[in-house]
OpenMM code with the backbone's topology and positions (N, CA, C; nanometers):
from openmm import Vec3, app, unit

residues = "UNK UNK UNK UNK UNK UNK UNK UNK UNK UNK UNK UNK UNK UNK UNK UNK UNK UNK UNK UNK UNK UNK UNK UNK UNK UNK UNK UNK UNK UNK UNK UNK UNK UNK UNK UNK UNK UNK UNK UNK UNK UNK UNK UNK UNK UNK UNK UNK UNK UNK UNK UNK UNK UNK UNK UNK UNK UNK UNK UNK UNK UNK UNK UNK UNK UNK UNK UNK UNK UNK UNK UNK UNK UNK UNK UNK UNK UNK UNK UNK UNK UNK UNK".split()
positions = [
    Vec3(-1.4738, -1.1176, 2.4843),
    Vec3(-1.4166, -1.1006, 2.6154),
    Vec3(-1.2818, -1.0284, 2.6068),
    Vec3(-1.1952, -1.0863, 2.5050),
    Vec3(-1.0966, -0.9886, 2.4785),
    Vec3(-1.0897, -0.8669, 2.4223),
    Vec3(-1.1928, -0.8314, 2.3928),
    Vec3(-1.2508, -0.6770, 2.3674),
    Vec3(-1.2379, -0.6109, 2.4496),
    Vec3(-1.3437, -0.6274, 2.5657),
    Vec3(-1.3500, -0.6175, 2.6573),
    Vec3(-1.2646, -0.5430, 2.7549),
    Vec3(-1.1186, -0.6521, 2.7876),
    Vec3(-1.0187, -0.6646, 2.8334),
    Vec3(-0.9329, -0.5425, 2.7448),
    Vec3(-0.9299, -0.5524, 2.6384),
    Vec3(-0.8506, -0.4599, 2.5743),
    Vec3(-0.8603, -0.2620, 2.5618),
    Vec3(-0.9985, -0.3029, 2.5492),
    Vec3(-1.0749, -0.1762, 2.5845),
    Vec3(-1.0491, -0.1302, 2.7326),
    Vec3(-1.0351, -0.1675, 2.8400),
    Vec3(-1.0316, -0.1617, 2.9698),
    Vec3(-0.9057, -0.0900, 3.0222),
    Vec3(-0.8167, -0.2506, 2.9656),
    Vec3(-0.6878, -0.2579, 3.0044),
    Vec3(-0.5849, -0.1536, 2.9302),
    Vec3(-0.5604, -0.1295, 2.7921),
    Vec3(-0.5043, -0.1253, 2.6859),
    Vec3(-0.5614, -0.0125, 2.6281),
    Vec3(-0.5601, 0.1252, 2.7386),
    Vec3(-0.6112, 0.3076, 2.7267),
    Vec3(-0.5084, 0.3766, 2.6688),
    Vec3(-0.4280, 0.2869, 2.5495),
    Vec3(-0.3069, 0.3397, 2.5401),
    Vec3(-0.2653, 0.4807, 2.3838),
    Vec3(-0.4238, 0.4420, 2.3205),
    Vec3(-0.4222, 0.5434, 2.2302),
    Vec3(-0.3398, 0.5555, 2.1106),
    Vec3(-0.2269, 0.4809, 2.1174),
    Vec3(-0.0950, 0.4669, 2.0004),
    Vec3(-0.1674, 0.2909, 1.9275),
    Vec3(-0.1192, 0.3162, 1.8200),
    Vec3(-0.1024, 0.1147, 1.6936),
    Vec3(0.0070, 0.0797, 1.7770),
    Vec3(0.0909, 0.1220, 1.8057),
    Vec3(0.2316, 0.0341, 1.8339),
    Vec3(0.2245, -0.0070, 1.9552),
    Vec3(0.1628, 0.0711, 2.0669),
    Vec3(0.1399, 0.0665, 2.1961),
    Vec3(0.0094, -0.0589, 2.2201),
    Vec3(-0.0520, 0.0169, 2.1684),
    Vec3(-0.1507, -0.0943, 2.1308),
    Vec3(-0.1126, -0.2715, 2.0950),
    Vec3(-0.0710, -0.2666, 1.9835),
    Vec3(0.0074, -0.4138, 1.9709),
    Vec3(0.0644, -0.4709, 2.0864),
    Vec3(0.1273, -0.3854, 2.1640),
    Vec3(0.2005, -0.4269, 2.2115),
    Vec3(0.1599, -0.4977, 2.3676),
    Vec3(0.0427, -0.4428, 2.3543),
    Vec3(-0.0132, -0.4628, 2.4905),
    Vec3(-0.1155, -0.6044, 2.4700),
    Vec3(-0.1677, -0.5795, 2.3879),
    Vec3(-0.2589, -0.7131, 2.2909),
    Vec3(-0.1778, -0.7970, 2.2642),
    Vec3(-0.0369, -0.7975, 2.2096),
    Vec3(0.0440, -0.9188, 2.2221),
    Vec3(0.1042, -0.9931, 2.3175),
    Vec3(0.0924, -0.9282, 2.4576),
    Vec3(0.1154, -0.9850, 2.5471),
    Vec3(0.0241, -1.0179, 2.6307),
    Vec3(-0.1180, -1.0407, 2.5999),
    Vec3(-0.2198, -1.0295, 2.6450),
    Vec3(-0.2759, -1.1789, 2.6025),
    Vec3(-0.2446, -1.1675, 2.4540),
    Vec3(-0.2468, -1.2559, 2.4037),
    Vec3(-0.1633, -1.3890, 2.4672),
    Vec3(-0.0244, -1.3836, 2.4197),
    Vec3(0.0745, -1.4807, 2.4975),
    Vec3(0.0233, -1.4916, 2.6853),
    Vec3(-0.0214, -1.4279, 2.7048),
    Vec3(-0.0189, -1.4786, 2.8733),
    Vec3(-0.1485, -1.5935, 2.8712),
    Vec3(-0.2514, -1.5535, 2.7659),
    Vec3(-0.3940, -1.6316, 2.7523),
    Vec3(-0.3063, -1.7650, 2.7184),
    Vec3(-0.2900, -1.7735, 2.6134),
    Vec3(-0.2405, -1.8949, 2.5002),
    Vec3(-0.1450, -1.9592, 2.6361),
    Vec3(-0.0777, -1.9421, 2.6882),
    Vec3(0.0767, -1.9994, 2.7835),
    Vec3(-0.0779, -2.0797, 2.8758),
    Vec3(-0.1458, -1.9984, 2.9703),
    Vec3(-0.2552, -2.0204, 3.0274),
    Vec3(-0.2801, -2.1510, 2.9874),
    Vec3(-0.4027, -2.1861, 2.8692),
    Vec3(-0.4061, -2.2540, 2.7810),
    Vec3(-0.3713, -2.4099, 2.7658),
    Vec3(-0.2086, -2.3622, 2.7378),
    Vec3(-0.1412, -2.4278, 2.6624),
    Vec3(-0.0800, -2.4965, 2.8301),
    Vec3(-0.0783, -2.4314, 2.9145),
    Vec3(-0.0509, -2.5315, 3.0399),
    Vec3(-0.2010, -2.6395, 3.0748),
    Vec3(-0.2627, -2.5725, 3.1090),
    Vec3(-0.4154, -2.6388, 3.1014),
    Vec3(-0.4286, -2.7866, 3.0007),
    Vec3(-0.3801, -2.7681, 2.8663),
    Vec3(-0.3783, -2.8398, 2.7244),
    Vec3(-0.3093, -2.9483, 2.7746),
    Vec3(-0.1524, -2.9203, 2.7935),
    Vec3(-0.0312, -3.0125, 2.8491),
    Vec3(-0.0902, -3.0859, 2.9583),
    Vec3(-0.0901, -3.0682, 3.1027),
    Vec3(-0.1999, -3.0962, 3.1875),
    Vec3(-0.2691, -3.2137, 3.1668),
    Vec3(-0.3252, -3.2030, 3.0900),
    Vec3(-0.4871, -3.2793, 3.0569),
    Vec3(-0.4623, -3.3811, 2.9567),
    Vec3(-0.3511, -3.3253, 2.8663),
    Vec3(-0.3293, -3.4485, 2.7472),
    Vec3(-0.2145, -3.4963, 2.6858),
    Vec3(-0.1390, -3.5653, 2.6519),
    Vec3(-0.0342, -3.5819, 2.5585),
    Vec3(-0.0220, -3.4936, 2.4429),
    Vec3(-0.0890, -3.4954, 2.3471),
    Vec3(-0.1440, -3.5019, 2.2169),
    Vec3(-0.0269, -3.3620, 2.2126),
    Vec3(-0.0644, -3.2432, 2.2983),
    Vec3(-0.0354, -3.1273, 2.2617),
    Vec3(0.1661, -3.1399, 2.2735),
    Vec3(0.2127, -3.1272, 2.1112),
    Vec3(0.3289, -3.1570, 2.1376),
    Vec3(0.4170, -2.9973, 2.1033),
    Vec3(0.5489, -2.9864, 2.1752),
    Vec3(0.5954, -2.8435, 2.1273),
    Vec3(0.5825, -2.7366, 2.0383),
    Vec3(0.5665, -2.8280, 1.9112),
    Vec3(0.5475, -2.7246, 1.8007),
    Vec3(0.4262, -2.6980, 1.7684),
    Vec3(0.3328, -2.7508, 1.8106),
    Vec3(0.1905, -2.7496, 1.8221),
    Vec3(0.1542, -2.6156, 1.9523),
    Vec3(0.2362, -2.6019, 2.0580),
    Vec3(0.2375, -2.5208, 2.1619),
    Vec3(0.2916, -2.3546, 2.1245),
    Vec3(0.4144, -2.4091, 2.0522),
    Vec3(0.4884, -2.2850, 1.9853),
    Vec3(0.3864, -2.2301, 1.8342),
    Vec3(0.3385, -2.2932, 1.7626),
    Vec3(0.2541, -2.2576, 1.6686),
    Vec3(0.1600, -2.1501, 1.7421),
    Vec3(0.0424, -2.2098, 1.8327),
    Vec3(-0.0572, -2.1735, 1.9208),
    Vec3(-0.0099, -2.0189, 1.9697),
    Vec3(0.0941, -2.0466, 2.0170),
    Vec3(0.1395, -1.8718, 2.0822),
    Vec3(0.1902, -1.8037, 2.0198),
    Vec3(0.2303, -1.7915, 1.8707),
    Vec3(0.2742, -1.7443, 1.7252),
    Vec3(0.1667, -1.6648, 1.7103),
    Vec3(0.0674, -1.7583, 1.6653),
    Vec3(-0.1103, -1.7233, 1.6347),
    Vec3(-0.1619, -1.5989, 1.6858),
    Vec3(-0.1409, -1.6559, 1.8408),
    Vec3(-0.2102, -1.5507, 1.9176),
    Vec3(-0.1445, -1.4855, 1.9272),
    Vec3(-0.0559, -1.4186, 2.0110),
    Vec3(0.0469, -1.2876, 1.9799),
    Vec3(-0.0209, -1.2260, 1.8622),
    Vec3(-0.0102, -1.2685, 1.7166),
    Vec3(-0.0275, -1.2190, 1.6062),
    Vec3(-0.1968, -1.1853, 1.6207),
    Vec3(-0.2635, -1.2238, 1.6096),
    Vec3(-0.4095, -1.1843, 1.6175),
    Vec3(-0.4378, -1.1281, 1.7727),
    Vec3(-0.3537, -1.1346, 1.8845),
    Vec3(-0.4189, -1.0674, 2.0020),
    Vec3(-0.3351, -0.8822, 1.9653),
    Vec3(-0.2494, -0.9586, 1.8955),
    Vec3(-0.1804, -0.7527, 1.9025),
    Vec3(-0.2300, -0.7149, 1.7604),
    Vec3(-0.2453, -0.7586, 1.6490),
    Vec3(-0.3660, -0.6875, 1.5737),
    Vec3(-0.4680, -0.6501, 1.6202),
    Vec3(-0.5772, -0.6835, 1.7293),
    Vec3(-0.7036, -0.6601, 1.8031),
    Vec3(-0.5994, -0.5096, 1.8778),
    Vec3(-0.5198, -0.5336, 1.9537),
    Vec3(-0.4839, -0.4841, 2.0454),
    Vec3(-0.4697, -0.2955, 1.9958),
    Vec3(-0.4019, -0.3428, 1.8480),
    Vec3(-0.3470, -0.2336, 1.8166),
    Vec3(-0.4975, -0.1489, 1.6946),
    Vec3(-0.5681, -0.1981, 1.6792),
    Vec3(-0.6787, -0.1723, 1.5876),
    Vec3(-0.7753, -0.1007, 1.7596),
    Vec3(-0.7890, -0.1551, 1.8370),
    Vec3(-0.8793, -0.0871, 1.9086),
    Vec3(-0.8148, -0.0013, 1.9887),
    Vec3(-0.6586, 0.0633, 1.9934),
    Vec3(-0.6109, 0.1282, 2.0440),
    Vec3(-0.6049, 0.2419, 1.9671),
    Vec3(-0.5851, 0.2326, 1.8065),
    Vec3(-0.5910, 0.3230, 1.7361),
    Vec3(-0.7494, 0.3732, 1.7307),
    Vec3(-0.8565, 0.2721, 1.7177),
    Vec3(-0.9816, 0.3589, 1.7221),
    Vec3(-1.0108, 0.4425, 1.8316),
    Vec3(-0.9241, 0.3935, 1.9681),
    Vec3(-0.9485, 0.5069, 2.0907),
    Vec3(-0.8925, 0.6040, 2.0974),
    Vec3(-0.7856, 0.6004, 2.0086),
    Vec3(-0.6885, 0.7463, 1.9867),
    Vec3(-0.7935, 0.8238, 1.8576),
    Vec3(-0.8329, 0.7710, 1.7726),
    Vec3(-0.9388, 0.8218, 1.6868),
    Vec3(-1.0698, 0.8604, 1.7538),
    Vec3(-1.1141, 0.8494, 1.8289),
    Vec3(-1.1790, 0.8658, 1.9156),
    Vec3(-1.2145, 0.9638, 2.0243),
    Vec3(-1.0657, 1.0106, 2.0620),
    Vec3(-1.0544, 1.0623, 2.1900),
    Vec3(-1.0392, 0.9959, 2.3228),
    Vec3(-1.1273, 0.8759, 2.3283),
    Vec3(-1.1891, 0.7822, 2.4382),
    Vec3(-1.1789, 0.8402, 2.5126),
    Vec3(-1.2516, 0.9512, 2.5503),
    Vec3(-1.3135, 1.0235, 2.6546),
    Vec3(-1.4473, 0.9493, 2.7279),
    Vec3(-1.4009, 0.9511, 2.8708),
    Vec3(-1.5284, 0.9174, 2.8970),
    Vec3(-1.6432, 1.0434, 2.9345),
    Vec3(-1.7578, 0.9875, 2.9274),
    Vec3(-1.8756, 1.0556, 2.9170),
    Vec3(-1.9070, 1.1335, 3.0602),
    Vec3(-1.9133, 1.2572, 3.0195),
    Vec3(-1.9192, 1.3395, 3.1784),
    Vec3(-1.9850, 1.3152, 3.2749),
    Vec3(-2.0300, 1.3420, 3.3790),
    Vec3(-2.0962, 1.3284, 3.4282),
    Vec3(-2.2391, 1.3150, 3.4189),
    Vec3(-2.3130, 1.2416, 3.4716),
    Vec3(-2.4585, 1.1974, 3.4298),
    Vec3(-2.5301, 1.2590, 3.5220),
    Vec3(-2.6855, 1.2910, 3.5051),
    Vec3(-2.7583, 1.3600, 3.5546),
    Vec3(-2.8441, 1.2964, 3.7204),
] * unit.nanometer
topology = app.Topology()
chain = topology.addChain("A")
for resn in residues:
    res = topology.addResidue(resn, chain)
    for name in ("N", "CA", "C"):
        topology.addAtom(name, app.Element.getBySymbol(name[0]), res)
């Protein structure tokens, strides 16, 4: 789903641009989440919250910036018109 989203959202063609957009993509999911988590249970305590959005940041702007560079490798042109 965050493929998806990234591919969509995140036409930005640059690694750095890329990251950058996936890392905040990331943090808005995880915050999401992590209110939902709080909410519903005790258990989830600060550093357990702050860990969680570390994570993601880090693995949503690696995604972010890996499929931004394959669309700049790419071209990501879309496909002309169809018949």
């Amino acid at each position: 789903m965050l493929a998806t989203l990234f591919a969509t959202v995140a036409r930005v063609h640059t690694f750095r641009r890329g990251a950058a957009v996936g890392a905040l993509i990331g943090l808005a999911v995880v915050l999401h989440m992590d209110m939902i988590t709080l909410a519903t249970t005790w258990l989830n305590t600060p550093a357990s919250m702050a860990l969680n959005a570390l994570l993601s940041v880090i693995m949503s702007g690696l995604g972010g910036a890996v499929i931004a560079a394959v669309q700049g490798r790419l071209g990501a042109t879309a496909p002309s018109g169809s018949a």
